[in-house]
BALUM-340389 format. One record per residue (C-alpha): residue in one letter; x, y, z. Coordinates in steps of 0.02 Angstrom, whole numbers, padded with zeros to 5 digits, always signed. Example, Ala and Ser with C-alpha at 12.3 -4.5 7.8 and 13.67 -1.06 7.14 Angstrom:
REM BALUM-340389
{node "A"; {+00615; -00225; +00390}} {node "S"; {+00684; -00053; +00357}} 
END
This chain:
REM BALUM-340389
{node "X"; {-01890; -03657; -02851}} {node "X"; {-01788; -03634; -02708}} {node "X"; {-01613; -03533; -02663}} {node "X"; {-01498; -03537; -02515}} {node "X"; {-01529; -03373; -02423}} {node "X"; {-01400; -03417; -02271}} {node "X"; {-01247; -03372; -02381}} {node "X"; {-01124; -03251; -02279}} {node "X"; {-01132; -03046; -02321}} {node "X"; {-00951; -02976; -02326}} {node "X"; {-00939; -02801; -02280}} {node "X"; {-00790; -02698; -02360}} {node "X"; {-00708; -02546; -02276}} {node "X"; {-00703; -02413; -02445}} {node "X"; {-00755; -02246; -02491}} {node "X"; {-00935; -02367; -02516}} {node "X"; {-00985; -02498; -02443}} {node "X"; {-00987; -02620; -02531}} {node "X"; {-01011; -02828; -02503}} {node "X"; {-01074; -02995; -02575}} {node "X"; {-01197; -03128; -02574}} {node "X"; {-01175; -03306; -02645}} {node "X"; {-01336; -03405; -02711}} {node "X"; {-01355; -03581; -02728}} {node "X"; {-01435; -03636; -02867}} {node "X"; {-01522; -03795; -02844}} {node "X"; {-01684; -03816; -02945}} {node "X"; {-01722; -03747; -03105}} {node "X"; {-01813; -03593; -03061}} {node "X"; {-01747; -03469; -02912}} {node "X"; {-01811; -03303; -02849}} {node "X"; {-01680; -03183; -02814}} {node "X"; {-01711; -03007; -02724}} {node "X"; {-01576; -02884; -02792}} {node "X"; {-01499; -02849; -02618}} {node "X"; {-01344; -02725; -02690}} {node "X"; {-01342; -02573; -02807}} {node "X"; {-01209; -02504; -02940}} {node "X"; {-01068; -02417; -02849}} {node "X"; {-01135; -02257; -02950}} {node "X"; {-01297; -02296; -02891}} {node "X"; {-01373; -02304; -03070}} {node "X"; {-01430; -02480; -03056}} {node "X"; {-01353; -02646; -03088}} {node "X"; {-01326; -02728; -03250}} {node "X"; {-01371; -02909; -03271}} {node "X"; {-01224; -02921; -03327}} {node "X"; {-01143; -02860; -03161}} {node "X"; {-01279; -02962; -03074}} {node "X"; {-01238; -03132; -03134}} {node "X"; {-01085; -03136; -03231}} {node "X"; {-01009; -03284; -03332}} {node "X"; {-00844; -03371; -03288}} {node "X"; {-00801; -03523; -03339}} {node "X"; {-00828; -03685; -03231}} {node "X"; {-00982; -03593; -03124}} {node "X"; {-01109; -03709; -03192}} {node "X"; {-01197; -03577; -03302}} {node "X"; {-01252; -03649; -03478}} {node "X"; {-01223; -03499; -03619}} {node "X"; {-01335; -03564; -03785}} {node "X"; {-01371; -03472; -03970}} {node "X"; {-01543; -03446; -03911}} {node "X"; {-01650; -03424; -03752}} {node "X"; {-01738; -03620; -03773}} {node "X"; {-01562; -03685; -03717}} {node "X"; {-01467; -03567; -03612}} {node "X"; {-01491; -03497; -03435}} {node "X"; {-01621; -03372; -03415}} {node "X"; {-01667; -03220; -03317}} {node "X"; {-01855; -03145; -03307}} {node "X"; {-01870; -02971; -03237}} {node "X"; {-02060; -02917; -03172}} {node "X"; {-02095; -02741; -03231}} {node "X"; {-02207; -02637; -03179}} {node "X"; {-02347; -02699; -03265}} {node "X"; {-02330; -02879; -03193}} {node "X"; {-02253; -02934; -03380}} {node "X"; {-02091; -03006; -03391}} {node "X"; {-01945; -02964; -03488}} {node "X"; {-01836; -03133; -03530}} {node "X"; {-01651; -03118; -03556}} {node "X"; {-01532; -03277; -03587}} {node "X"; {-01326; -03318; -03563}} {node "X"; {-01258; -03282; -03747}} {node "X"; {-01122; -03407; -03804}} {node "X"; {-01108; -03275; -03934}} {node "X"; {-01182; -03350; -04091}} {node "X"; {-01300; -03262; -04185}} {node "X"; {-01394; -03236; -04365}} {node "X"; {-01442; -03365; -04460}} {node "X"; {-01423; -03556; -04361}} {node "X"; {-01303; -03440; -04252}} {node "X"; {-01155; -03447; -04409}} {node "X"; {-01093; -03286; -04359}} {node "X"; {-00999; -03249; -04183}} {node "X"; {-00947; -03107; -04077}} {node "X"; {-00822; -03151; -03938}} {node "X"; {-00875; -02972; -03845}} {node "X"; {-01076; -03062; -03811}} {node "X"; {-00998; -03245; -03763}} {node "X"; {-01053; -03256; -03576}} {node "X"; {-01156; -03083; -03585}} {node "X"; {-01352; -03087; -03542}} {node "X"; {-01456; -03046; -03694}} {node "X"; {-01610; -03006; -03755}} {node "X"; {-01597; -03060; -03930}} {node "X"; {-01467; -03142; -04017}} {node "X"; {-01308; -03022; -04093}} {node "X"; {-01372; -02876; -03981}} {node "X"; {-01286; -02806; -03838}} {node "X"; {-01393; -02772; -03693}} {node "X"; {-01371; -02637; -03575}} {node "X"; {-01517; -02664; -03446}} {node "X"; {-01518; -02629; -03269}} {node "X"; {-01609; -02675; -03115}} {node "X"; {-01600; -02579; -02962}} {node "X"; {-01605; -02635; -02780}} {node "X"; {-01805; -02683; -02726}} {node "X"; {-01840; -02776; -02877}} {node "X"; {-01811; -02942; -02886}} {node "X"; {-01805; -03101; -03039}} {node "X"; {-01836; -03248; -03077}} {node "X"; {-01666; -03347; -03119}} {node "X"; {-01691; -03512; -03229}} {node "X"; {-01563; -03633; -03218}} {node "X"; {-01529; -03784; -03367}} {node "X"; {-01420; -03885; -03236}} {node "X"; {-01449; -03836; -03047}} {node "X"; {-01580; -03968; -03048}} {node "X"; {-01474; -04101; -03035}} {node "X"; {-01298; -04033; -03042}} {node "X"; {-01333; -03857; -02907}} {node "X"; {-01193; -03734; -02943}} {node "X"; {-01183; -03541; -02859}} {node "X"; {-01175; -03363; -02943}} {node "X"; {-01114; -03226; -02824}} {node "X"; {-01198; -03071; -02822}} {node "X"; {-01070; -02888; -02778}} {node "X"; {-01113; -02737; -02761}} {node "X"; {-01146; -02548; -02661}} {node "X"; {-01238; -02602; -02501}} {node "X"; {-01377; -02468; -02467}} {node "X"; {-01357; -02342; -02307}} {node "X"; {-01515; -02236; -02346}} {node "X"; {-01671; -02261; -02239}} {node "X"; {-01790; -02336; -02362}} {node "X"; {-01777; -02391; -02546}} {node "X"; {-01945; -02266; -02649}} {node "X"; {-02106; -02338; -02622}} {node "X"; {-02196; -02466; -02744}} {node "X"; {-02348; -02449; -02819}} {node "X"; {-02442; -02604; -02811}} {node "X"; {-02558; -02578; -02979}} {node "X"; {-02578; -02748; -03014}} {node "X"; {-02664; -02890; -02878}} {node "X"; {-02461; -02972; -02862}} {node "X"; {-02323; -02871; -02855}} {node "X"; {-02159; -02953; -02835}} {node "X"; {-02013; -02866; -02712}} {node "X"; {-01859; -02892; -02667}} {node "X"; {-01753; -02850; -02497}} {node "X"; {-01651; -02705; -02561}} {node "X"; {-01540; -02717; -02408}} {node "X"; {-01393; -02799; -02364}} {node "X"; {-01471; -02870; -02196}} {node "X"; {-01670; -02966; -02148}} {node "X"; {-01804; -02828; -02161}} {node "X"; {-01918; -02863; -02003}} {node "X"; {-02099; -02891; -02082}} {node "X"; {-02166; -02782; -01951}} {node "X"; {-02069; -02597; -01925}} {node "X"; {-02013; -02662; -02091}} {node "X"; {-02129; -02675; -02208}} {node "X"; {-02225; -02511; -02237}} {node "X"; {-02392; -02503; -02338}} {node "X"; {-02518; -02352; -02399}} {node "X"; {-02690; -02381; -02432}} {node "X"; {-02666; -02562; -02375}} {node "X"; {-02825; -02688; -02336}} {node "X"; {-02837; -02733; -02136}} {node "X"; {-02934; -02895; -02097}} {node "X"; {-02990; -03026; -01991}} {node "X"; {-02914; -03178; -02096}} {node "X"; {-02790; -03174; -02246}} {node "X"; {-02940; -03220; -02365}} {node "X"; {-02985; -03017; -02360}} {node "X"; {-02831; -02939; -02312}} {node "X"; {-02667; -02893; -02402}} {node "X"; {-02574; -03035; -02403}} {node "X"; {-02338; -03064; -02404}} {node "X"; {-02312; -03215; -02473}} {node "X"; {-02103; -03253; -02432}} {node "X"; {-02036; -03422; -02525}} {node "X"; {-01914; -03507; -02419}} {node "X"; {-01774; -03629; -02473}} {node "X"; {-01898; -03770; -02490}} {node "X"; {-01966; -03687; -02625}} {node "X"; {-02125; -03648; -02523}} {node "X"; {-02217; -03499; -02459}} {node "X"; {-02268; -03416; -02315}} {node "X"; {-02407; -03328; -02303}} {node "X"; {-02443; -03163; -02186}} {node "X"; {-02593; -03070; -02178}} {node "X"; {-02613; -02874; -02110}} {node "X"; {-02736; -02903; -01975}} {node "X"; {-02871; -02753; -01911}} {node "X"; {-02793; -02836; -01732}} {node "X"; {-02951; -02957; -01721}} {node "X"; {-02956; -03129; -01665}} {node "X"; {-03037; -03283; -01594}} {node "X"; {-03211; -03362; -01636}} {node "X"; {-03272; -03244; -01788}} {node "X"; {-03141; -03111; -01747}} {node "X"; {-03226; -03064; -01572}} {node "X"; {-03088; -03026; -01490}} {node "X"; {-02956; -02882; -01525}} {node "X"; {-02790; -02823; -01470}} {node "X"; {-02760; -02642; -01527}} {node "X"; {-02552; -02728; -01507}} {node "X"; {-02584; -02836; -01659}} {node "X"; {-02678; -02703; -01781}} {node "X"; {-02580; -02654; -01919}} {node "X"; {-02462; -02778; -01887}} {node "X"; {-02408; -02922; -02032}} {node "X"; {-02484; -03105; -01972}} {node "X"; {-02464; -03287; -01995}} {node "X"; {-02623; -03330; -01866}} {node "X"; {-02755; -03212; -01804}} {node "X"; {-02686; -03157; -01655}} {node "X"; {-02527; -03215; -01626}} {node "X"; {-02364; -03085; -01647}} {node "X"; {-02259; -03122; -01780}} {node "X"; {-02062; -03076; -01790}} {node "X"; {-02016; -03133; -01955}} {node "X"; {-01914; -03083; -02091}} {node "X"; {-01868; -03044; -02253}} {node "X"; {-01715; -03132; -02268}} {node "X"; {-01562; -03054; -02368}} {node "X"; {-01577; -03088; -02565}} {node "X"; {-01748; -03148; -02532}} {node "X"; {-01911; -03081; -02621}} {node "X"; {-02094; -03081; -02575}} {node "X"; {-02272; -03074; -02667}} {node "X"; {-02371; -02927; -02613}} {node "X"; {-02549; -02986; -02634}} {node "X"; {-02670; -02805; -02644}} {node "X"; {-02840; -02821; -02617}} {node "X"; {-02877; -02643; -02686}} {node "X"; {-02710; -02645; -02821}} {node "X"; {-02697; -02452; -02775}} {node "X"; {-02580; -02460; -02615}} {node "X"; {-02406; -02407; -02617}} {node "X"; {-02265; -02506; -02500}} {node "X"; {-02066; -02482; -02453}} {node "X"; {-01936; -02565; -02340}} {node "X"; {-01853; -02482; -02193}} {node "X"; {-01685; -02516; -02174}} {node "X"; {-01616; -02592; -02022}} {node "X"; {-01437; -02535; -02065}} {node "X"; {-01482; -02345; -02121}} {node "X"; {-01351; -02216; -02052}} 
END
């Protein structure tokens, strides 16, 4: 479960900005933050997200079991599964439309119009990238506005995704409402961030104690996003990455600044 989040943004000089990100694919299952939004701003299609050309390494199929796969978290902490058409559908996939070859679905015969917008993020699930890694490139509007709306964590894990074009400092960057301060990460709100291992790393908002039973405190470190009691931390939220929110309470609300707002 892992994704190369080094790739290079390119910036383009138009009436938008607009850029790119390229993801490596190299295990089955990769989280990808959408980092870009429709040039309309509506939202991008996953269509427009991860589109099919021939040669990428993508594997179309009749039917989810066999084909590529992308899950989007809702809002209720369900996922909605779409997979790369090869354009067969109906009965043992006899009939075929050339329009769905290469086009995400949700079922089988039926175009799909869905969107995502910039904030959420998905879970892409390769056939091939374990042992053959291949890249989709993601294009798109890169977002000048201060801070993508705020979440609503209802549910204990909420997933997220940089909406920016650039790393989101954890700290000045990651806002929260109604979030839970502690001592240790076992009681506080917890970021988990998966890096390109595949692994995460955990940060806990501390209440700025520290030491032997939390009997020290620096009024510096309170409110601020942890790895160790105590000790600042200046990490990020890399570009096209995507964190777990962990709420203790499930009724806090949190949003990105963004480093490159206008």
């Amino acid at each position: 479960m892992r994704g190369n989040f080094a790739a290079q943004i390119c910036f383009l000089s138009t009436a938008t900005t607009v850029g790119y990100k390229t993801f490596t694919l190299s295990s089955q299952y990769t989280l990808i933050g959408v980092c870009f939004d429709d040039v309309k701003g509506t939202g991008m299609t996953l269509n427009d997200i991860a589109p099919y050309t021939d040669g990428n390494g993508m594997t179309k199929a009749f039917a989810d079991a066999n084909a590529d796969n992308i899950q989007v978290m809702g809002t209720d902490g369900n996922y909605t599964t779409y997979f790369l058409s090869n354009g067969q559908y109906g009965k043992g996939g006899a009939s075929y439309d050339a329009e769905l070859d290469g086009k995400w679905l949700q079922k089988a015969g039926v175009a799909c119009t869905d969107t995502v917008q910039p904030g959420q993020a998905f879970w892409y699930i390769s056939q091939t990238a374990a042992t053959t890694p291949h890249n989709i490139t993601v294009a798109g509007q890169v977002l000048t506005t201060a801070e993508t709306a705020a979440k609503t964590c209802s549910t204990t894990y909420t997933l997220i995704g940089n909406p920016y074009a650039v790393a989101v400092p954890l700290n000045g960057g990651v806002v929260t409402t109604g979030a839970t301060k502690a001592f240790a990460d076992a009681n506080a709100d917890n970021i988990q961030v998966m890096g390109t291992d595949g692994n995460y790393t955990t940060y806990f908002l501390s209440n700025g104690q520290y030491g032997k039973g939390g009997a020290s405190y620096d009024a510096e470190l309170d409110g601020k996003w942890l790895q160790k009691a105590g000790v600042a931390c200046s990490d990020t939220i890399p570009v096209g990455g995507a964190f777990w929110y962990i709420s203790q309470t499930s009724s806090n609300t949190v949003k990105l600044v963004n480093p490159l707002a206008e």
